[in-house]
C-alpha positions in Angstrom: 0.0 0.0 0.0 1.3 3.3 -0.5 2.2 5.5 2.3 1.4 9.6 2.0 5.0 10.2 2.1 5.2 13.4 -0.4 2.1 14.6 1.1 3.8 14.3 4.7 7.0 16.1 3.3 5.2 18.8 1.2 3.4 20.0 4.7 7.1 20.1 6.2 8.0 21.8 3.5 5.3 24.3 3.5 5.7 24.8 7.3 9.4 25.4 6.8 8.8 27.8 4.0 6.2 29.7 6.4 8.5 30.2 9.4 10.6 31.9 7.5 8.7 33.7 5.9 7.5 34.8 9.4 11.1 35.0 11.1 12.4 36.9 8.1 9.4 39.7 8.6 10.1 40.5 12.2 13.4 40.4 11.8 12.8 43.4 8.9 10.4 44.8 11.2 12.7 44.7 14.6 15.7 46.3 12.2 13.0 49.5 11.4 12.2 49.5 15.1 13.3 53.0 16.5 15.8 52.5 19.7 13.7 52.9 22.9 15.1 55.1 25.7 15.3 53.1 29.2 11.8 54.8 30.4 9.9 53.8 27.2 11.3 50.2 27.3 9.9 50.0 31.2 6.4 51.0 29.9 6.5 48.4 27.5 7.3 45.6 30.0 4.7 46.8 32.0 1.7 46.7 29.0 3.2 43.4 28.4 2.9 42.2 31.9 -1.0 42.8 31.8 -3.1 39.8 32.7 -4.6 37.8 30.2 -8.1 38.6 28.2 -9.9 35.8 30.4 -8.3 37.5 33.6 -9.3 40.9 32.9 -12.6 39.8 32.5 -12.5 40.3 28.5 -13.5 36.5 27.6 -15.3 34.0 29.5 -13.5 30.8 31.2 -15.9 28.7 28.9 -15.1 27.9 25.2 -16.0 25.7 22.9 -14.0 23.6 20.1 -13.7 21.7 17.1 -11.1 18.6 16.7 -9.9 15.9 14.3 -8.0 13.0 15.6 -5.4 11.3 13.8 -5.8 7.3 15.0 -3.6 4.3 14.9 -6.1 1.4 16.6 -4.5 -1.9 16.0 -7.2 -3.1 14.2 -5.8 -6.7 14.9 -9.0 -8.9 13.9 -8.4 -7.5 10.2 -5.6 -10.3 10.3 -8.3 -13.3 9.8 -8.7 -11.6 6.6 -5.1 -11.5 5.4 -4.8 -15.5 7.3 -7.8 -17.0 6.3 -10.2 -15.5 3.0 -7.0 -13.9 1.1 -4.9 -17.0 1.7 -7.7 -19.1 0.7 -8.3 -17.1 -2.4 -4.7 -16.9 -3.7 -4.6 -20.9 -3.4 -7.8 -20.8 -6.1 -6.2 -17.9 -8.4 -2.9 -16.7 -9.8 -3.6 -13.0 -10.2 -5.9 -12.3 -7.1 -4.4 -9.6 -4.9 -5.0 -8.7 -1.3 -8.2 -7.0 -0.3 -8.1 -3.3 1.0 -9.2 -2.7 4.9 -9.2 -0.5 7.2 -6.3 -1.1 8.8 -4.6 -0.2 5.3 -6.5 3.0 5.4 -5.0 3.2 9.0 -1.4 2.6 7.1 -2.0 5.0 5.2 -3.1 7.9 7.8 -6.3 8.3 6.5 -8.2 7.1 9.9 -9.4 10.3 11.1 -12.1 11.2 13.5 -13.9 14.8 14.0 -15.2 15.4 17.4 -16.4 18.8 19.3 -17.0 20.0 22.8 -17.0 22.5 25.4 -14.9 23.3 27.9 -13.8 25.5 30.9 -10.6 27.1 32.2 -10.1 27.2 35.9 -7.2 29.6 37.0 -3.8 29.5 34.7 -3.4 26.1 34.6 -6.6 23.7 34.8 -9.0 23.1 31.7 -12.1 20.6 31.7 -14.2 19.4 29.0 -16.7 16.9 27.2 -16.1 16.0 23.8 -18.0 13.7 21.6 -17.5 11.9 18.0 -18.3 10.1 15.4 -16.7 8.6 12.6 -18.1 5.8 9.6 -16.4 4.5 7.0 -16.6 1.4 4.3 -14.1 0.2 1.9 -14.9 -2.6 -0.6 -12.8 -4.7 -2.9 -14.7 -6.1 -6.2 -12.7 -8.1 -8.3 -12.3 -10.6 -11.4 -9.4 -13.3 -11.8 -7.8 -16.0 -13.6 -9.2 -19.0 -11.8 -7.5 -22.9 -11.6 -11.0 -23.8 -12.1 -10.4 -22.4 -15.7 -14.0 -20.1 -15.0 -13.2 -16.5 -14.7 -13.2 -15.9 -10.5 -15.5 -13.0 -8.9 -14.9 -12.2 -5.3 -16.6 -8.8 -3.4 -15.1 -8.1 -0.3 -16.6 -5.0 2.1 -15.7 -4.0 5.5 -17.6 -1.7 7.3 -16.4 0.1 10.7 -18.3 3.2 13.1 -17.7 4.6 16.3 -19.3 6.7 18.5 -17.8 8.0 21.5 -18.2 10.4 24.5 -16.1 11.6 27.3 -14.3 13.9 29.5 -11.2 15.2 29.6 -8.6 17.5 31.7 -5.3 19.3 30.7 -2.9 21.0 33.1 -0.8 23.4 32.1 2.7 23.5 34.2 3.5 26.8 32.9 0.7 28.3 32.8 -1.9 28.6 29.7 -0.8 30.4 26.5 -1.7 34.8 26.7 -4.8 35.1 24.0 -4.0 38.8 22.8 -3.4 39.7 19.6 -0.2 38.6 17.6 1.5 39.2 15.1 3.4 36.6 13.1 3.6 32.8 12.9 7.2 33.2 15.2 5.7 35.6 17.9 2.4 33.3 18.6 5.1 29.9 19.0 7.2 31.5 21.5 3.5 32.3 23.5 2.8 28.7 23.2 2.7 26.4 26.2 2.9 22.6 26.9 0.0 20.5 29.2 0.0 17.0 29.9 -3.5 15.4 30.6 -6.0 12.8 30.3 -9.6 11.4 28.8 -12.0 8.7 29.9 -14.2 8.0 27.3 -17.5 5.4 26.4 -17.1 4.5 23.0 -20.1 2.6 21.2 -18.5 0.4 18.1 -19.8 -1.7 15.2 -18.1 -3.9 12.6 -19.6 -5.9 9.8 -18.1 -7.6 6.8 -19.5 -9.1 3.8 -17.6 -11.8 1.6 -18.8 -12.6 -1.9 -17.2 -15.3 -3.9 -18.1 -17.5 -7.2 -17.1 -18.5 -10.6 -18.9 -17.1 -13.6 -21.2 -17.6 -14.8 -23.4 -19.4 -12.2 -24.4 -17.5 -8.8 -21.7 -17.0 -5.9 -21.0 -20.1 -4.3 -20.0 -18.2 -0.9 -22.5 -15.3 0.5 -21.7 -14.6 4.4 -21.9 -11.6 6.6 -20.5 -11.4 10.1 -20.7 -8.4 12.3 -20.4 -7.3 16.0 -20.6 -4.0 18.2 -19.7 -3.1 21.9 -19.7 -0.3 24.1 -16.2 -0.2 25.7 -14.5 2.5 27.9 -11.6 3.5 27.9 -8.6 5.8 29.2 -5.9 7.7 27.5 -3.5 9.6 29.1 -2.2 12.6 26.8 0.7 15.7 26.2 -0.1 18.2 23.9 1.3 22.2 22.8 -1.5 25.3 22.8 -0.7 27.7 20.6 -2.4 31.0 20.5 -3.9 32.5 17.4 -5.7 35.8 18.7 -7.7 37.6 21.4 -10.5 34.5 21.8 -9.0 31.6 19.8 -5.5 28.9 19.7 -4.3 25.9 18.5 -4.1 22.7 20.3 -2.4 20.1 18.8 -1.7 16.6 21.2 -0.8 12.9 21.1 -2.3 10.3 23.1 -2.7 6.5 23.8 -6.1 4.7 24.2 -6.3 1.4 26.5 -9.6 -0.4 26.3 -11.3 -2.4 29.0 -12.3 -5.2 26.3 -11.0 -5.7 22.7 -7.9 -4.3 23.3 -5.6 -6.3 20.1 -8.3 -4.3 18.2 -8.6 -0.6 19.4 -5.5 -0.1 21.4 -3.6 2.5 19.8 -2.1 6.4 19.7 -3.8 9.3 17.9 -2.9 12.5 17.0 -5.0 15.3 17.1 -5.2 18.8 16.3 -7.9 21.0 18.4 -9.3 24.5 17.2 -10.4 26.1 20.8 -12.3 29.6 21.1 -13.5 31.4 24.1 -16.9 32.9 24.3 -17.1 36.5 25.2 -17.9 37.7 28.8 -21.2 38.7 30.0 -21.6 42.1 30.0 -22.2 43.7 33.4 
């Protein structure tokens, strides 16, 4: 299967290009700057040292987000498929190749799962939310062969996988949450970024179902199953992630975690990636 390599390197290289871009326009700017005498650079301190929007009473603790997770389950009951029906089916034709499943969409990081939530900030350094999710998706494999059987081979393979989840969450920020002000510059907003390591307990409601199709034309398929299952599993993932401020109500969250399940683990074990758009709701007028 191929693996998004160039795509992964373009977005390096874009990123690269980008920072800078950025670096090489505040540099310009800093060089235009006129020299501050020792009372005006005191003043600036000071306006810099202001408390944050949410402090001041700008923004209010509560926010709201929009996420897409990135995830690497190990998926490891696809193997029956690769053991069992494509083994089976390479022993009956020269020219059949593998089937596609998820797991190769997996492979080829193409698993992703959008979720939303809300949220609240307590103090600098605490954050809780609920998030929930949802994510579908099919892939199917039709195909005709040479057959040893000398009639032409038709096999339809499909594999169908959903998940519904929803859970809580915290984050703790050792050094504090990330100043939402306004910025200016791709360089200025990373140095205001800060690091939290956390944690999410999750529900997450699953189904699976395949169908196998096989026979030789031109008489009707000689195999026709279906098997499917679902659960409802929890599970606990501890997580580290960088927030990255954008403007006066919004940032950038981007984390990495690892899910342990209480049941199916071989199956839904596994990191994920994500990257979380947050933005703060405006205070309430007094």
């Amino acid at each position: 299967m191929p693996k998004p390599v160039s795509a992964l390197f373009l977005a390096i290289v874009v990123s690269c290009l980008s920072l800078v871009s950025a670096w090489g326009a505040e540099r310009s700017a800093a060089e235009h700057e006129p020299v501050k005498t020792g009372l005006a650079k005191k003043k600036s301190q000071e306006a810099r040292s202001l408390t944050s929007p949410t402090e001041e009473g700008q923004l209010s603790p509560w926010y709201f987000f929009l996420g897409l997770s990135n995830a690497y389950p190990k998926m490891g009951s696809e193997s029956l498929v690769r053991n069992y029906y494509d083994g089976l089916m390479h022993k009956f034709s020269p020219t059949f190749d593998d089937v596609l499943t998820v797991g190769d969409i997996r492979d080829m990081g193409l698993l992703w799962v959008p979720y939303v939530g809300v949220g609240r900030t307590f103090g600098d350094k605490w954050s809780v939310f609920g998030q929930l999710g949802y994510s579908a998706g099919k892939v199917r494999t039709k195909a005709d062969d040479k057959s040893y059987l000398i009639l032409p081979m038709h096999t339809d393979f499909e594999i169908k996988r959903g998940a519904f989840y929803v859970g809580l969450g915290a984050d703790y920020f050792p050094w504090g949450m990330p100043e939402l002000k306004e910025y200016h510059g791709i360089m200025e907003r990373l140095r205001a970024a800060r690091p939290n390591i956390g944690g999410r307990a999750t529900y997450v409601s699953a189904t699976y179902r395949a169908k196998a199709k096989v026979g030789w034309k031109p008489f009707d398929n000689l195999v026709d199953m279906t098997i499917s299952d679902e659960w409802v599993i929890p599970s606990v993932a501890p997580s580290i992630g960088l927030d990255v401020p954008l403007g006066p109500k919004s940032q950038l969250s981007f984390g990495a975690s690892y899910s342990w399940f209480k049941e199916q683990e071989d199956d839904f074990n596994g990191p994920a990636f994500t990257i979380i758009w947050k933005r703060h709701f405006s205070a309430k007028k007094k």
